[in-house]
N, CA, C and O of each residue as an XYZ file, in Angstrom:
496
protein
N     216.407   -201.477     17.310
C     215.471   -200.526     17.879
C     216.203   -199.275     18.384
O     215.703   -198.182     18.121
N     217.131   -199.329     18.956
C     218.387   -198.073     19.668
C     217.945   -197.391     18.649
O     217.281   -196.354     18.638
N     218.573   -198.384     17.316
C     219.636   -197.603     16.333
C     218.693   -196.778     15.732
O     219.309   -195.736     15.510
N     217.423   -196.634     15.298
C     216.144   -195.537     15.380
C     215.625   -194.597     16.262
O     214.912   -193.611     16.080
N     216.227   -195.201     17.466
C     216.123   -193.626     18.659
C     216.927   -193.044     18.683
O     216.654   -191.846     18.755
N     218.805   -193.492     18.634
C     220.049   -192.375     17.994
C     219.393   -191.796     16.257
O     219.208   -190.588     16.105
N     219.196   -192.455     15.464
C     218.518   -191.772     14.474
C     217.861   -190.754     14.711
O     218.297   -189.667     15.091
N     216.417   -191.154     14.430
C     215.571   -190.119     15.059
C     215.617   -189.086     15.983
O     215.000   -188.037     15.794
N     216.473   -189.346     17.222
C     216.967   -187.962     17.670
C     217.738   -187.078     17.257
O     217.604   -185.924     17.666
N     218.943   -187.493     16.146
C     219.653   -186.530     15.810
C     219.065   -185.897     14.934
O     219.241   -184.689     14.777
N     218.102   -186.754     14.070
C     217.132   -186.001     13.181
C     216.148   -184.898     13.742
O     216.138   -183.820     13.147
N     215.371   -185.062     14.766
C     214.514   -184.373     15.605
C     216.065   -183.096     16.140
O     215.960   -181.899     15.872
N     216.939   -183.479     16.640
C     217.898   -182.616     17.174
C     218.049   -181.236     15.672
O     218.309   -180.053     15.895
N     217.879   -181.645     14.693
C     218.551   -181.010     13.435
C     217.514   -180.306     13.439
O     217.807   -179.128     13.649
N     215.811   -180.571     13.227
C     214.984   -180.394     13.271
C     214.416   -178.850     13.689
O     213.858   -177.873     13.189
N     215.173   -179.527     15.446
C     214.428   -178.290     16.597
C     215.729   -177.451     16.077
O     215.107   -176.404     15.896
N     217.073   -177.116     15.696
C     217.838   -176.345     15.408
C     217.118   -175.601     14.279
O     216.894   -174.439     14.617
N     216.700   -175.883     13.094
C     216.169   -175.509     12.242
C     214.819   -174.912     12.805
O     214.841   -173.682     12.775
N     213.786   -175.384     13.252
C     212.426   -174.882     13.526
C     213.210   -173.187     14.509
O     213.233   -172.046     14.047
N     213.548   -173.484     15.398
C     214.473   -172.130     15.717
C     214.718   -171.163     15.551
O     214.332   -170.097     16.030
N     215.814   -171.592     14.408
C     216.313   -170.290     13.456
C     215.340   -169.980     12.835
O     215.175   -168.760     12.810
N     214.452   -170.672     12.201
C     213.158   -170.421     11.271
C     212.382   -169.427     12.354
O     212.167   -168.243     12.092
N     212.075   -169.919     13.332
C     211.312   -168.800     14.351
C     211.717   -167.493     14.675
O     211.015   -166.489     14.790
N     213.150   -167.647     14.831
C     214.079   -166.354     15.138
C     214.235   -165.423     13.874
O     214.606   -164.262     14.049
N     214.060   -165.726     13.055
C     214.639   -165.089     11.798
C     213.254   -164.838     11.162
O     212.805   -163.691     11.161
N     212.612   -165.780     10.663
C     211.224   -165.550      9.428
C     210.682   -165.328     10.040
O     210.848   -164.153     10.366
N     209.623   -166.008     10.774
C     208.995   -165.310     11.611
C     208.423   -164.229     12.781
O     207.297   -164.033     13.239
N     209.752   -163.620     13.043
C     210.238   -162.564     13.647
C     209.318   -160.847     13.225
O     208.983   -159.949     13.998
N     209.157   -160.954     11.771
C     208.267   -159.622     11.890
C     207.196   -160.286     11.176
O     206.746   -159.514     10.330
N     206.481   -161.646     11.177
C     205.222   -162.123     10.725
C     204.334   -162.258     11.549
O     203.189   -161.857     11.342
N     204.705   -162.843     12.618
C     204.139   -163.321     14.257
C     203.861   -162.133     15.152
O     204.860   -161.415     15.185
N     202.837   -161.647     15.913
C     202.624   -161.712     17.015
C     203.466   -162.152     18.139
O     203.687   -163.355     18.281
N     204.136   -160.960     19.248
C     204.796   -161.811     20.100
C     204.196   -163.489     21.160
O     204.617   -164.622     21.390
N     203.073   -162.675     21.477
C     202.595   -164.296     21.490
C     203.036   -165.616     21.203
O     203.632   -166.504     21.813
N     202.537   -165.448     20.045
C     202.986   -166.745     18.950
C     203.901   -166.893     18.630
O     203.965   -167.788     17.787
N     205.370   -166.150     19.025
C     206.373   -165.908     18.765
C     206.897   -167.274     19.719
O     207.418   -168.334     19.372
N     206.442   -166.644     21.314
C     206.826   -167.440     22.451
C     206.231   -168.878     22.238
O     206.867   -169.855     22.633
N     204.949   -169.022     21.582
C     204.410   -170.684     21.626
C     205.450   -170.782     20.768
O     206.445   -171.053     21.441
N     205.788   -170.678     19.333
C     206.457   -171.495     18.679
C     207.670   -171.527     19.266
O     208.135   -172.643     19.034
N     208.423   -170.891     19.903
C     209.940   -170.879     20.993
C     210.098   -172.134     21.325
O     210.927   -172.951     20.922
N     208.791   -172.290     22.497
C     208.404   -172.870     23.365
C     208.575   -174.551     22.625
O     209.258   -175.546     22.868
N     207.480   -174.145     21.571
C     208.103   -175.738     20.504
C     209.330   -176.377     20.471
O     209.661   -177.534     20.729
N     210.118   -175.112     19.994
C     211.592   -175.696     19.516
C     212.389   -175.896     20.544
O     213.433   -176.524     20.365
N     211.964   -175.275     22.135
C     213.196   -175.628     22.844
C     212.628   -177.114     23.344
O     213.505   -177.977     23.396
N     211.469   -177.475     23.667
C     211.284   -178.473     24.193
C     211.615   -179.930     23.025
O     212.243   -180.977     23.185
N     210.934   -179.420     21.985
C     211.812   -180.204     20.836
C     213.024   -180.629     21.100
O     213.127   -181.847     21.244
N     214.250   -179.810     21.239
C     215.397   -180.307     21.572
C     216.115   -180.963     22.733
O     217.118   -181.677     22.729
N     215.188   -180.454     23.939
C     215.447   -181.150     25.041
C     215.015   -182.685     24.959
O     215.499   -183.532     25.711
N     214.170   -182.938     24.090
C     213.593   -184.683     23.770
C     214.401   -184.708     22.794
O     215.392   -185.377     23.086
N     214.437   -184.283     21.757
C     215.606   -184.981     21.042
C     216.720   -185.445     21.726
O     216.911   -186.658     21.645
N     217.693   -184.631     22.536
C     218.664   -185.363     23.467
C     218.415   -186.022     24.268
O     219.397   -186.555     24.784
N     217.233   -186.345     24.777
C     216.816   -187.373     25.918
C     216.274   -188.588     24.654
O     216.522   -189.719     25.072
N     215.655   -188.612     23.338
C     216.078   -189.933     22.728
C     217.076   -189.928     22.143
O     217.045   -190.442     21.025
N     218.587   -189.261     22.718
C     220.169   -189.918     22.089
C     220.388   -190.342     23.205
O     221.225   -191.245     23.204
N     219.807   -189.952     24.624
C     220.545   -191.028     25.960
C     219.973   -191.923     25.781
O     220.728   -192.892     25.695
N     218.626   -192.252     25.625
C     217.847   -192.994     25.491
C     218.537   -194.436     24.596
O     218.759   -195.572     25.014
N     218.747   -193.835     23.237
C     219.539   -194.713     22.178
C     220.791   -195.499     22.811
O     221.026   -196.707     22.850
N     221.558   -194.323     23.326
C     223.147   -194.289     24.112
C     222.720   -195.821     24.999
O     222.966   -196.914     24.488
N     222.209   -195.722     26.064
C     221.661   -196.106     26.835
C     221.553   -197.220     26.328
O     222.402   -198.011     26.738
N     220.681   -197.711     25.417
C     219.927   -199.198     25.017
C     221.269   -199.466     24.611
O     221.776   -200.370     25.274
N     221.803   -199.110     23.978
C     223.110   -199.396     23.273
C     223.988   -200.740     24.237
O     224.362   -201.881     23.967
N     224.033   -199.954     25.310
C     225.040   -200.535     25.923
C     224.188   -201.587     27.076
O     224.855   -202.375     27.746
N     222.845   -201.527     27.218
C     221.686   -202.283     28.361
C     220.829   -202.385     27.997
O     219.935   -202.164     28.813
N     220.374   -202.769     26.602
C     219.176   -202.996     26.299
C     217.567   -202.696     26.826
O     218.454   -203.549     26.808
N     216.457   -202.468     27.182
C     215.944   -202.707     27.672
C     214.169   -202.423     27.224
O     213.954   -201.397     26.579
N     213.172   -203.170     27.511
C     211.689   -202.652     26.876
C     211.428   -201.491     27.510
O     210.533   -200.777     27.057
N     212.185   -201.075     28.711
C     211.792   -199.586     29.341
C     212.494   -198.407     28.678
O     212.445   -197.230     29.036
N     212.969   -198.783     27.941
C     214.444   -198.128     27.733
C     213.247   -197.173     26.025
O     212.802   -196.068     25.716
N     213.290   -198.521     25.521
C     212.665   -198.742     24.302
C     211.195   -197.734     23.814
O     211.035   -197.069     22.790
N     210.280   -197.944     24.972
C     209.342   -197.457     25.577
C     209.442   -195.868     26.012
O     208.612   -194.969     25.880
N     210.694   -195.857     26.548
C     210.936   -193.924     26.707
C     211.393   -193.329     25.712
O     211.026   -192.163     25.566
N     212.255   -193.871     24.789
C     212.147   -193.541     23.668
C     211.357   -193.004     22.905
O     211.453   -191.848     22.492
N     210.233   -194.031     22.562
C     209.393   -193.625     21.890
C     208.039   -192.862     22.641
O     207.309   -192.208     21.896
N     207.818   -192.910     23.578
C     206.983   -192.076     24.319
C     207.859   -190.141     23.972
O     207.233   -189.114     23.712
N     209.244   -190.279     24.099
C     209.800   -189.308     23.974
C     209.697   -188.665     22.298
O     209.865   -187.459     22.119
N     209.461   -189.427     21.346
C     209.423   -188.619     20.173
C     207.560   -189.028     19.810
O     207.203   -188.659     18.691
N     206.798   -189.516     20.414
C     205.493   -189.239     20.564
C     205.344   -187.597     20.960
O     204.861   -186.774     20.182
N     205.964   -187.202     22.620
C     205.826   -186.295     22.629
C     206.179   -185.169     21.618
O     205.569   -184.114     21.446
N     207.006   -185.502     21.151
C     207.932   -184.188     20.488
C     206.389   -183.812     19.274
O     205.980   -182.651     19.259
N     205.872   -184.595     18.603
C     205.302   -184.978     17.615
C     204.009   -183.953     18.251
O     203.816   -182.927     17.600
N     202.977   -184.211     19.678
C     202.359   -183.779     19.785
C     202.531   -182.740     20.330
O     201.857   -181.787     19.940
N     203.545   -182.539     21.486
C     203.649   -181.227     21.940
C     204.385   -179.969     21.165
O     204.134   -178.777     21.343
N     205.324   -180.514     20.292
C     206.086   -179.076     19.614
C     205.539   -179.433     18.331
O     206.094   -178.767     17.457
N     204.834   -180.070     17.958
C     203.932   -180.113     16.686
C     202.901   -179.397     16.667
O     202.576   -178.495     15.895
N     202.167   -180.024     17.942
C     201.005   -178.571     18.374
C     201.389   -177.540     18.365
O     200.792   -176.739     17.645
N     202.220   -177.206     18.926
C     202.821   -175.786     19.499
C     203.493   -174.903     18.244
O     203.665   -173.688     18.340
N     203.768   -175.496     17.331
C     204.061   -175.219     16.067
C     202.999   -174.837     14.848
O     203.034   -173.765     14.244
N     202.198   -175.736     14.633
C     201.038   -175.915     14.577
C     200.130   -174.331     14.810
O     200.087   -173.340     14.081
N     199.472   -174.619     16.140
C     199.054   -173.282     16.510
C     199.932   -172.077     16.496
O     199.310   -171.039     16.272
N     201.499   -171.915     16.718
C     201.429   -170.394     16.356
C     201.700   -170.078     14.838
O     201.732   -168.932     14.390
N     201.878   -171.145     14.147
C     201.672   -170.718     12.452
C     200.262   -170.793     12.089
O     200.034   -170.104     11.095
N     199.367   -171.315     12.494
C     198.338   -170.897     12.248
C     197.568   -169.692     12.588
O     197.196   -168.878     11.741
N     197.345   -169.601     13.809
C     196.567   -168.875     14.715
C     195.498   -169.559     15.799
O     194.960   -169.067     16.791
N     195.388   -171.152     15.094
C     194.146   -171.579     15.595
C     194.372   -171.832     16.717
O     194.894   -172.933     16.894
N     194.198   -171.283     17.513
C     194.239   -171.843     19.086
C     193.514   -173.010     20.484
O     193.588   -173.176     21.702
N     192.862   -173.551     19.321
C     191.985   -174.972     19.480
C     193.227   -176.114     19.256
O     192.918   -177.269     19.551
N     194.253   -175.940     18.885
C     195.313   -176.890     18.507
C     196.063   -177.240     19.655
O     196.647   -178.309     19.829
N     196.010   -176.210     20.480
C     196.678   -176.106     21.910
C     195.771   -177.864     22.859
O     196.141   -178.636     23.744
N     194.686   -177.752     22.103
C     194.205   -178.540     23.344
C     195.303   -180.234     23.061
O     195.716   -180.953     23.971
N     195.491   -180.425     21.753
C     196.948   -181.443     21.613
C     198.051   -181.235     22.948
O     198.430   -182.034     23.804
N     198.289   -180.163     22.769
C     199.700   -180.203     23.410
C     199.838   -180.934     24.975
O     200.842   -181.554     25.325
N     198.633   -180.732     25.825
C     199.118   -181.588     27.207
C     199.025   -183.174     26.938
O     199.092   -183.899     27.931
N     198.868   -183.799     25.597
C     198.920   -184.992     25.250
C     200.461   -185.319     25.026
O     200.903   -186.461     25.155
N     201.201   -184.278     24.697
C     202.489   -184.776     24.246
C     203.276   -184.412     25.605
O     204.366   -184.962     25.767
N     202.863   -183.635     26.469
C     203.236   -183.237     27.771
C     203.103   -184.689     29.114
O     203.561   -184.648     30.255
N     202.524   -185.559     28.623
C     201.977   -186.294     28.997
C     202.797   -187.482     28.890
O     203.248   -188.241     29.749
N     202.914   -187.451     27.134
C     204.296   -188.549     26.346
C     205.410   -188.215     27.396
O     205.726   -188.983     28.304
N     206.040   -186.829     27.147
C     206.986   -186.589     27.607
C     207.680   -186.960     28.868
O     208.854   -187.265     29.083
N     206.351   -186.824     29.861
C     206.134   -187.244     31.461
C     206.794   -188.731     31.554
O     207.757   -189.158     32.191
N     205.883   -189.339     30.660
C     205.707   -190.898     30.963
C     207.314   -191.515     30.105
O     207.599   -192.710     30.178
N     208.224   -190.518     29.339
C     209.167   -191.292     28.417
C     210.357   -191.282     29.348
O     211.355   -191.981     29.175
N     210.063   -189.892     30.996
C     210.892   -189.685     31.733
C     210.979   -190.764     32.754
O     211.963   -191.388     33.151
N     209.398   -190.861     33.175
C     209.196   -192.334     34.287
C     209.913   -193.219     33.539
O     210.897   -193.613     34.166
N     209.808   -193.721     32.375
C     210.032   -194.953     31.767
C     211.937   -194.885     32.175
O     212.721   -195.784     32.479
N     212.102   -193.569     32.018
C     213.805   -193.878     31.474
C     214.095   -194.272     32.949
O     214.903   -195.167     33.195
N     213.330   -193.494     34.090
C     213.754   -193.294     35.352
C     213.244   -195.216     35.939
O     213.514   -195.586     37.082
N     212.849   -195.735     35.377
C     212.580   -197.109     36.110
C     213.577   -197.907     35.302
O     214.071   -198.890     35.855
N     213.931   -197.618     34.088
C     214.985   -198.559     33.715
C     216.058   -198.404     34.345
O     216.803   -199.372     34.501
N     216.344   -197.291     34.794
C     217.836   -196.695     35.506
C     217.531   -197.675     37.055
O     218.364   -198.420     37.571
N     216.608   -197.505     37.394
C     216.814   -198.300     38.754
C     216.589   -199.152     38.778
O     216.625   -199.711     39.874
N     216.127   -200.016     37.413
C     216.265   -201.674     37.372
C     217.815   -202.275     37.207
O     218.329   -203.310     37.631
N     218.373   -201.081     36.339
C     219.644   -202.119     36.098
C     220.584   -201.287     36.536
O     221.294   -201.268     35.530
N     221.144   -200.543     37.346
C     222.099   -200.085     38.334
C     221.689   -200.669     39.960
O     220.576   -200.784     40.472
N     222.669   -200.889     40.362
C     222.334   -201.169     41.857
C     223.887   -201.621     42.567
O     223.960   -201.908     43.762
């Protein structure tokens, strides 16, 4: 199970590097500044969960745990809805897509509780 959250994050990590440059570069005189900033907004939070599922991975690695397991995947849930949305709507325009995003804001929340109760189950 880790060994799919070190996966998947470095993949998601490669990902938000790429969605990025793609924003910074192509989209740069296609976009609206607006939509410039939602899709930003995608890719940085993208990457901040991608490295929170490689501690995550790191982590199980060495302490196993269903909380562990659980933030993980709450953590690339989010990525999925919040910088998917957020991606999503500023390549589109549709701005009804936004209403996704506090769902993955939500993942994100709950993949942090999760990591933060495994940490104080098994340190002491």
């Amino acid at each position: 199970m880790m060994r799919w959250l070190l996966v998947l994050g470095a993949v998601n990590a490669f990902l938000s590097v790429a969605a990025g440059a793609f924003g910074a570069h192509a989209l740069k005189a296609r976009l609206p500044q607006d939509l410039q900033v939602i899709f930003e907004t995608g890719a940085r939070y993208h990457m901040y969960h991608a490295l929170g599922m490689l501690a995550v991975g790191l982590l199980g690695l060495v302490r196993p745990s269903p909380l562990l397991s659980g933030a993980g995947w709450a953590m690339f849930a989010g990525i999925i809805l919040f910088s998917g949305s957020l991606y999503a709507l500023a390549l589109s325009g549709v701005r009804v897509l936004g209403a996704i995003t506090p769902l993955g804001g939500v993942s994100f929340l709950a993949g942090w509780v999760l990591l933060a109760l495994a940490a104080w189950r098994t340190t002491g």
